[in-house]
C-alpha positions, 0 to 999 in steps of 0.5 A, spaced: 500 500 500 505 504 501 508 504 495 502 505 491 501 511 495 508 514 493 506 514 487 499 517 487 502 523 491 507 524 485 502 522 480 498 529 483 504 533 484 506 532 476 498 532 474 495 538 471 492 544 474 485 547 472 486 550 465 481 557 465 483 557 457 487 553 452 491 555 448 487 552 443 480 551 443 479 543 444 473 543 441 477 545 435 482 539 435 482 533 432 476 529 433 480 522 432 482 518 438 490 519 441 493 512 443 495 514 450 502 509 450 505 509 458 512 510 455 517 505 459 511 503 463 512 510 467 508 515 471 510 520 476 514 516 482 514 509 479 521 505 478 521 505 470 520 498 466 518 494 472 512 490 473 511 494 479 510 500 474 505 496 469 501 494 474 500 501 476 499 504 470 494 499 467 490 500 474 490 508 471 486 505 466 493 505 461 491 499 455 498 500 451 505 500 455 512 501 452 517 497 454 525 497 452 528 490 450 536 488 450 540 482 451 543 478 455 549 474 456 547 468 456 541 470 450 535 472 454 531 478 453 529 482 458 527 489 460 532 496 460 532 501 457 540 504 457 546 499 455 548 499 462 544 498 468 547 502 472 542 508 473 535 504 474 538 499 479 543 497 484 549 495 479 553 496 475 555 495 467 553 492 461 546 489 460 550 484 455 556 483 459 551 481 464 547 473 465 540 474 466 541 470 473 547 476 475 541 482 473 536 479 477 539 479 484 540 487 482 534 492 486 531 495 480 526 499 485 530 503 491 534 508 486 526 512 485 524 511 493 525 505 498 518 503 498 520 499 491 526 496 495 526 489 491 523 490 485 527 485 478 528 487 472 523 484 469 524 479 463 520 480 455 517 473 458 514 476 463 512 483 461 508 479 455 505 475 461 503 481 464 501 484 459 496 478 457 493 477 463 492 485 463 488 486 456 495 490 455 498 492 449 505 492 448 509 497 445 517 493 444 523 498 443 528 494 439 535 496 442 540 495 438 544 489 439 549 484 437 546 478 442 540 480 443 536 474 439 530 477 435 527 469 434 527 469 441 522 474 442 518 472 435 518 466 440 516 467 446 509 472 442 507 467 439 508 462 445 504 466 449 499 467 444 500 475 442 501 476 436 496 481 435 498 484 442 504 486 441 508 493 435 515 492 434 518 498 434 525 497 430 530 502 429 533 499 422 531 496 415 534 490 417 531 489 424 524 491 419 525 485 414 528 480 420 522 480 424 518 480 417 521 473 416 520 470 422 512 472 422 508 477 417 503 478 421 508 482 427 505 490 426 511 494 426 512 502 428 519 504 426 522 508 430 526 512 424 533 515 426 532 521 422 526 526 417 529 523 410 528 516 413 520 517 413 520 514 406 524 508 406 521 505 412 513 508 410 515 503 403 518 499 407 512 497 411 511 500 417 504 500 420 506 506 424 512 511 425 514 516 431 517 523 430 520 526 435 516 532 438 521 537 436 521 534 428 513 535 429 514 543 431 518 544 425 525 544 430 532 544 428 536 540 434 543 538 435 540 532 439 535 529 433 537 532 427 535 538 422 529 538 418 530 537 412 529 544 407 523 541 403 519 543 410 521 550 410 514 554 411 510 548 410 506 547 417 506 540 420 510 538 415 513 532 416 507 528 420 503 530 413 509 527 410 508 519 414 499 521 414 501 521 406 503 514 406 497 512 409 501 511 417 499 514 424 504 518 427 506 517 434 510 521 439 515 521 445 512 527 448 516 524 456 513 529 461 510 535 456 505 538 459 497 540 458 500 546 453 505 541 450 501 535 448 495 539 446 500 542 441 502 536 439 494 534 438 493 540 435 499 538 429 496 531 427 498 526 431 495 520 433 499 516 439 503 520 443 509 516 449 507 519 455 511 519 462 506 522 466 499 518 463 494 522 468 495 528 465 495 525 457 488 522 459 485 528 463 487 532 457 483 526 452 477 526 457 477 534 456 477 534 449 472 528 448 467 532 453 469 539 448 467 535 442 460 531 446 464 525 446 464 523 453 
């Protein structure tokens, strides 16, 4: 019970205040519905990419989780999101350097407050069990890595039956056709490494592909890239570029707040990765009740 506390009382501090006035009239945004995605399986106090976190964000209501896959050493697959182990748990080192036996024994809970003490580092095997136990969607982020065994993951979706309950999000061509081989039904999102890579991955086949926020708002960026000449005066261009195809555009909005989302919904898109789901889903809640949706 404590631990679920902690993170409620976080989850009001990050939660949005009452809005007298909108920057832009919700009843004048976009009338599709936005796939609220739990980016890491976060909200405000939780322990990032642990089952803890899941069970909390699915009790919020949350139906799609982003979850983080590497390697092991010993050819498992877990959930992690940096290369190292060393800022989300009591270890240190490399997650591919690292047996699975040798990364549960770490707490993965205390570095965000002692009432997680004891939290794992969960395995795919048992965030897909989680997941379909739950009615829960998973968005798997494909790291890039030499021993992490994408047949394996292929396998354990289709042991546990979850096929249609999953989205591959790859990172490469190469992952793309890979994870085609194995199984053609397998929906996709591209997570592309640049604006001139929207093309060759909408023709690839992607179903969906996530544009960085600052790429969406027309941004130059030393961390994401410049946006390429052809966008110059042209409002929403990339995210008309991915809709031309006939592809949804999904986000990693992180902790962007009730103006910053709404600006993002205002640009078109469809799916939004958010660290703080209460204030995405209040915010989804205001615009259907403006639009007579409730």
């Amino acid at each position: 019970m404590k631990r679920h506390l902690v993170a409620a009382a976080l989850s009001v501090a990050f939660s949005a205040p009452a809005f007298a006035q909108d920057a832009v009239p919700l009843n004048e945004l976009p009338g599709w519905d936005i796939a609220q995605v739990a980016h890491r399986g976060l909200a405000p106090g939780l322990p990032e990419n642990t089952l803890a976190a899941f069970e909390d964000v699915a009790a919020r209501g949350v139906k799609v989780i982003e979850i983080d896959l590497r390697g092991t050493a010993d050819g498992d697959v877990v959930i992690m999101h940096d290369e190292t182990v060393d800022r989300t748990t009591d270890g240190s080192g490399e997650v591919t350097s690292m047996t699975l036996a040798e990364i549960k024994e770490l707490d993965a809970g205390s570095w965000v407050d002692a009432s997680w003490a004891g939290e794992t580092v969960p395995t795919y095997e048992e965030a897909i069990s989680f997941a379909q136990d739950h009615g829960i969607m998973l968005l798997l982020d494909i790291k890039q890595s030499d021993v992490l065994d994408r047949r394996k993951i292929v396998d354990i979706t289709e042991k546990h039956n979850a096929t249609l309950n999953v989205i591959v999000g790859v990172r490469s061509l190469e992952d793309l056709a890979e994870f085609r081989s194995y199984n053609p039904n397998l929906r996709t999102l591209g997570f592309i490494p640049n604006p001139e890579a929207i093309d060759d991955f909408a023709n690839a086949g992607v179903e969906i592909i996530r544009l960085w926020p600052q790429w969406i708002r027309g941004e130059d960026s030393e961390k994401r890239g410049e946006i390429p000449d052809y966008c110059e005066g042209v409002e929403n261009c990339l995210v008309k570029q991915v809709q031309g195809h006939g592809r949804p555009v999904w986000t990693t909005a992180g902790e962007a707040d009730r103006p910053e989302l709404i600006g993002l919904i205002d640009a078109g898109v469809n799916g939004i990765l958010t660290d703080v789901p209460d204030v995405l889903s209040e915010l989804m809640d205001d615009i259907r009740a403006a639009q007579g949706n409730s």
